[in-house]
N, CA, C and O atoms as a GROMACS GRO file, in nm:
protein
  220
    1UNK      N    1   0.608   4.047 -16.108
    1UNK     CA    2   0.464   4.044 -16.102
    1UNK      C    3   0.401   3.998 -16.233
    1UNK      O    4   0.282   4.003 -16.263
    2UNK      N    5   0.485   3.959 -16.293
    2UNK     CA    6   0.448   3.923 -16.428
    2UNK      C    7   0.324   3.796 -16.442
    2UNK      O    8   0.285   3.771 -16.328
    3UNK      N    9   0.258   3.720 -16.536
    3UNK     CA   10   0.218   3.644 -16.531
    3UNK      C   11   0.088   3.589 -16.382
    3UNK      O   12   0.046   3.477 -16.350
    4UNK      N   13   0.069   3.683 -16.343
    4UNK     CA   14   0.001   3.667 -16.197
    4UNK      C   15  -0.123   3.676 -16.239
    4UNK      O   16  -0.206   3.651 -16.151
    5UNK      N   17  -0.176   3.710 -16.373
    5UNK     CA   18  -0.278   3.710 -16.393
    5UNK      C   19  -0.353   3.605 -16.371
    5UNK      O   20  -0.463   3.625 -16.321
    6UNK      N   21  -0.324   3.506 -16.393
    6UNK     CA   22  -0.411   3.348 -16.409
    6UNK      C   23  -0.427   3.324 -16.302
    6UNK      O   24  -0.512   3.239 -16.279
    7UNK      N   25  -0.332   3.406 -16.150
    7UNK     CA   26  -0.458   3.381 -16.046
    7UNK      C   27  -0.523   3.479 -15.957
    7UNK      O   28  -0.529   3.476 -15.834
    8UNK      N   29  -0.573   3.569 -16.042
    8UNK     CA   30  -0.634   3.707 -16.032
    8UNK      C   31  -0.568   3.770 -15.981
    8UNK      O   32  -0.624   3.833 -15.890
    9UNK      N   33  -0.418   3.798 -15.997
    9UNK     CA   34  -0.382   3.919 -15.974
    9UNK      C   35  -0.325   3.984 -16.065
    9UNK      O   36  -0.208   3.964 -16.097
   10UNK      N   37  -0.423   4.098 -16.135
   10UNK     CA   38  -0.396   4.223 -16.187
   10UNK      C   39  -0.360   4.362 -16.127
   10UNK      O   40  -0.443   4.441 -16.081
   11UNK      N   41  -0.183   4.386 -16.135
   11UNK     CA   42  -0.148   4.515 -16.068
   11UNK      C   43  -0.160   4.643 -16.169
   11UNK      O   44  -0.181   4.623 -16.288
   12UNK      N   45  -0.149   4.733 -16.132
   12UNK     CA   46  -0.181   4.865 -16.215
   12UNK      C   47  -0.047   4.953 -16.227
   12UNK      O   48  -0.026   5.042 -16.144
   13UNK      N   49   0.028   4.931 -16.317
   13UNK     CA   50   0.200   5.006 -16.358
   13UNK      C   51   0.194   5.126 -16.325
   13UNK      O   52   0.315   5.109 -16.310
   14UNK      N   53   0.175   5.238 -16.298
   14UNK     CA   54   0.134   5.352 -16.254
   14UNK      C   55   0.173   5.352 -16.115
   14UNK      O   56   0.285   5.393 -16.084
   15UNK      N   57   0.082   5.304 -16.016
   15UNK     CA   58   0.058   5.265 -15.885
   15UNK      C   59   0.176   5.168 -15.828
   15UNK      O   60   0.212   5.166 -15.711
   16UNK      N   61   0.232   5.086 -15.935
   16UNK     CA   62   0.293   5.007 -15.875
   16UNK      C   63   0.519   5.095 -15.882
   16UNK      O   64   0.624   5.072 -15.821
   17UNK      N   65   0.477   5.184 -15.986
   17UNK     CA   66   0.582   5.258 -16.033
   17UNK      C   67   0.610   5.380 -15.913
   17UNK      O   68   0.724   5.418 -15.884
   18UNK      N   69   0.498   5.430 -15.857
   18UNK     CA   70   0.489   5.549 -15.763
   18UNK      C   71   0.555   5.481 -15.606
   18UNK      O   72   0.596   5.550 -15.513
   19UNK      N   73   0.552   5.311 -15.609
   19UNK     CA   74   0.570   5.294 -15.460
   19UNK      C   75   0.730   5.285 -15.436
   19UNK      O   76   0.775   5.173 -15.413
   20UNK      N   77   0.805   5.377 -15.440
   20UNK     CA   78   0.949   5.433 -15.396
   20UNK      C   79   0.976   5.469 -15.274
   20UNK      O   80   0.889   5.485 -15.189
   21UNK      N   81   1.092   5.484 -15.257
   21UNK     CA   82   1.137   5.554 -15.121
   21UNK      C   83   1.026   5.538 -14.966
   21UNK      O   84   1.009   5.612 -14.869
   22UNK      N   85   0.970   5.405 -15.006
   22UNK     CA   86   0.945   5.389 -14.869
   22UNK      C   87   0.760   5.403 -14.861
   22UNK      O   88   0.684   5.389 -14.765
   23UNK      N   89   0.731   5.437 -15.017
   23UNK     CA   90   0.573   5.475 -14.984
   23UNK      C   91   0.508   5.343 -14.971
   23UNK      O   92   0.572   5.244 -15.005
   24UNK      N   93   0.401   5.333 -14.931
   24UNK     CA   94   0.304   5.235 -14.915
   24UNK      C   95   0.170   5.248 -14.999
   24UNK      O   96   0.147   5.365 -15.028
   25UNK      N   97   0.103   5.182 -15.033
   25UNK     CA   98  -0.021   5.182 -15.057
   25UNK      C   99  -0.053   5.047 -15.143
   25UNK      O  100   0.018   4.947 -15.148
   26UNK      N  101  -0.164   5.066 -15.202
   26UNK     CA  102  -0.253   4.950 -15.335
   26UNK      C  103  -0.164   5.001 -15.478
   26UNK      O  104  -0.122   5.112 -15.510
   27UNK      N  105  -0.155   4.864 -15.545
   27UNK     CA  106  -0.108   4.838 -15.648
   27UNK      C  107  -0.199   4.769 -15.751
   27UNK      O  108  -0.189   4.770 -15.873
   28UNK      N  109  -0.270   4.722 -15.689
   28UNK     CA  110  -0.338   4.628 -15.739
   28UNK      C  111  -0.482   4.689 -15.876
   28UNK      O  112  -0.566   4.774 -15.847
   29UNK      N  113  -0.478   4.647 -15.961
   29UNK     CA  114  -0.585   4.720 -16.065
   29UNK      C  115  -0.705   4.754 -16.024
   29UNK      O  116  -0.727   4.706 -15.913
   30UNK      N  117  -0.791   4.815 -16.067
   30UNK     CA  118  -0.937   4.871 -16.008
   30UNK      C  119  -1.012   4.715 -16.058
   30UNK      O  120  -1.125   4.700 -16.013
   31UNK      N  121  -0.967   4.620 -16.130
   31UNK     CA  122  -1.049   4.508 -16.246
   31UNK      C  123  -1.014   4.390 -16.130
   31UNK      O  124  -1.103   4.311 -16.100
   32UNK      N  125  -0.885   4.380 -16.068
   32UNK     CA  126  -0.803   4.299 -16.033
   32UNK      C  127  -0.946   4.202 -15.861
   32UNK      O  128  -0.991   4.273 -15.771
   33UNK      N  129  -0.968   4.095 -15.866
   33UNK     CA  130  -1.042   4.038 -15.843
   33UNK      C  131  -0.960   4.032 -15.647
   33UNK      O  132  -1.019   4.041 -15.540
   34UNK      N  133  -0.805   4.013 -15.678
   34UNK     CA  134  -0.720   4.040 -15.577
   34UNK      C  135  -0.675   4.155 -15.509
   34UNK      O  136  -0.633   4.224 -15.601
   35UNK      N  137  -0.658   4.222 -15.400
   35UNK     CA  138  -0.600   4.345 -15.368
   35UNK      C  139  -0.437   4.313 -15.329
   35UNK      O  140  -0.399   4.222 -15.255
   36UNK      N  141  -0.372   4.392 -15.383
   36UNK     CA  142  -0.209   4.403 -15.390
   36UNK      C  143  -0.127   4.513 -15.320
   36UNK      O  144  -0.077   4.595 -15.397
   37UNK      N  145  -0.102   4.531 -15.172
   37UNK     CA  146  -0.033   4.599 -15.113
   37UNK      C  147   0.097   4.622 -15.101
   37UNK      O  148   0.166   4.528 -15.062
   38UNK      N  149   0.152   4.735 -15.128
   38UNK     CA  150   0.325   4.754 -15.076
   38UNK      C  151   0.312   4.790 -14.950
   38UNK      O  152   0.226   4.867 -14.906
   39UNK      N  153   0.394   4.738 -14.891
   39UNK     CA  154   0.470   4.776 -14.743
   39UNK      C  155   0.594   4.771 -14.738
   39UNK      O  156   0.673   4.678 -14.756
   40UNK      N  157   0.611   4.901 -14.706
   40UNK     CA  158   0.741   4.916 -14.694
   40UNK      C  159   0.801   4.864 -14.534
   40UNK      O  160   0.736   4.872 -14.430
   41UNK      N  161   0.927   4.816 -14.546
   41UNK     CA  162   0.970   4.738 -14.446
   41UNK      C  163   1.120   4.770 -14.408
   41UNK      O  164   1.176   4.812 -14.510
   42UNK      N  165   1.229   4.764 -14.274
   42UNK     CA  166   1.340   4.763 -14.304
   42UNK      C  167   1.425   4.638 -14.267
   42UNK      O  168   1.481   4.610 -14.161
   43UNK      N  169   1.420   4.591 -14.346
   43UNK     CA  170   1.470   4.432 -14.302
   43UNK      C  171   1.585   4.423 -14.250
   43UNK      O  172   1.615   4.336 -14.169
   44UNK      N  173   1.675   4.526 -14.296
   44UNK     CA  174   1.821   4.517 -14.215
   44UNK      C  175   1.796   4.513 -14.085
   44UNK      O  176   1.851   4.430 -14.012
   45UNK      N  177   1.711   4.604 -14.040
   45UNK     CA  178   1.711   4.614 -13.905
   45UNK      C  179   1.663   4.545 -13.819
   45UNK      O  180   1.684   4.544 -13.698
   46UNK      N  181   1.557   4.449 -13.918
   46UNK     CA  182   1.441   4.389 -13.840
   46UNK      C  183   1.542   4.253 -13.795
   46UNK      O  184   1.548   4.196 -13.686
   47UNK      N  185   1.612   4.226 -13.916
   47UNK     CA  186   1.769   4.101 -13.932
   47UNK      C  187   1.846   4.164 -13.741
   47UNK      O  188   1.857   4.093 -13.641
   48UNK      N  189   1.868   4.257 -13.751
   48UNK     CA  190   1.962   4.338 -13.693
   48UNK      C  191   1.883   4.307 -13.489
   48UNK      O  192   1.918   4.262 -13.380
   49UNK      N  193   1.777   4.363 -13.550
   49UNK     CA  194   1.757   4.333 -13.402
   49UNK      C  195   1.704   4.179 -13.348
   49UNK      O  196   1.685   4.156 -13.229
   50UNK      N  197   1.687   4.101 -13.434
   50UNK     CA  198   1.674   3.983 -13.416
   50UNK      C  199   1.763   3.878 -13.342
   50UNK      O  200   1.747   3.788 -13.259
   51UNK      N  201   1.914   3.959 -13.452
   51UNK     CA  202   2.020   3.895 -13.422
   51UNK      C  203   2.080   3.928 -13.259
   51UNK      O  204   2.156   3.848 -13.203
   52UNK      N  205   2.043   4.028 -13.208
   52UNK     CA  206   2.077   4.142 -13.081
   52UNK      C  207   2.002   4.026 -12.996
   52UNK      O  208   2.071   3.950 -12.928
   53UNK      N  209   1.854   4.012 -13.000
   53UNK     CA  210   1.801   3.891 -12.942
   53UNK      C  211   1.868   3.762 -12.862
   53UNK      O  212   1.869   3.731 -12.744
   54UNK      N  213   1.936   3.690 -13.006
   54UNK     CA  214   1.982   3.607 -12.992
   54UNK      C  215   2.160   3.607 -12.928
   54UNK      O  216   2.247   3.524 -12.953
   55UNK      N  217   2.164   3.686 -12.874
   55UNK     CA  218   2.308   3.715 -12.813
   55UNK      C  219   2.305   3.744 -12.662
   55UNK      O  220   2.410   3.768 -12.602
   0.00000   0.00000   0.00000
């Protein structure tokens, strides 16, 4: 997330440190002109049932 500043996105280290084990929420700074969401996702599975699809 480095360097994202130059196109308005300012995240907030705190907020962005708390999103573990699956939490969700805003990351993004209270200044930050952009809003910055985590979502948590399980891609193995999402891979997993995709592949089930295609069989």
């Amino acid at each position: 997330l480095k360097n994202l500043e130059n196109i308005g996105i300012i995240t907030d280290p705190v907020l962005n440190r708390a999103m573990v084990s699956g939490r969700e929420g805003k990351i993004s700074a209270a200044s930050s002109p952009v809003k910055v969401f985590v979502i948590a996702t399980d891609e193995e599975l999402m891979i997993s049932r995709l592949a089930d699809k295609m069989t």
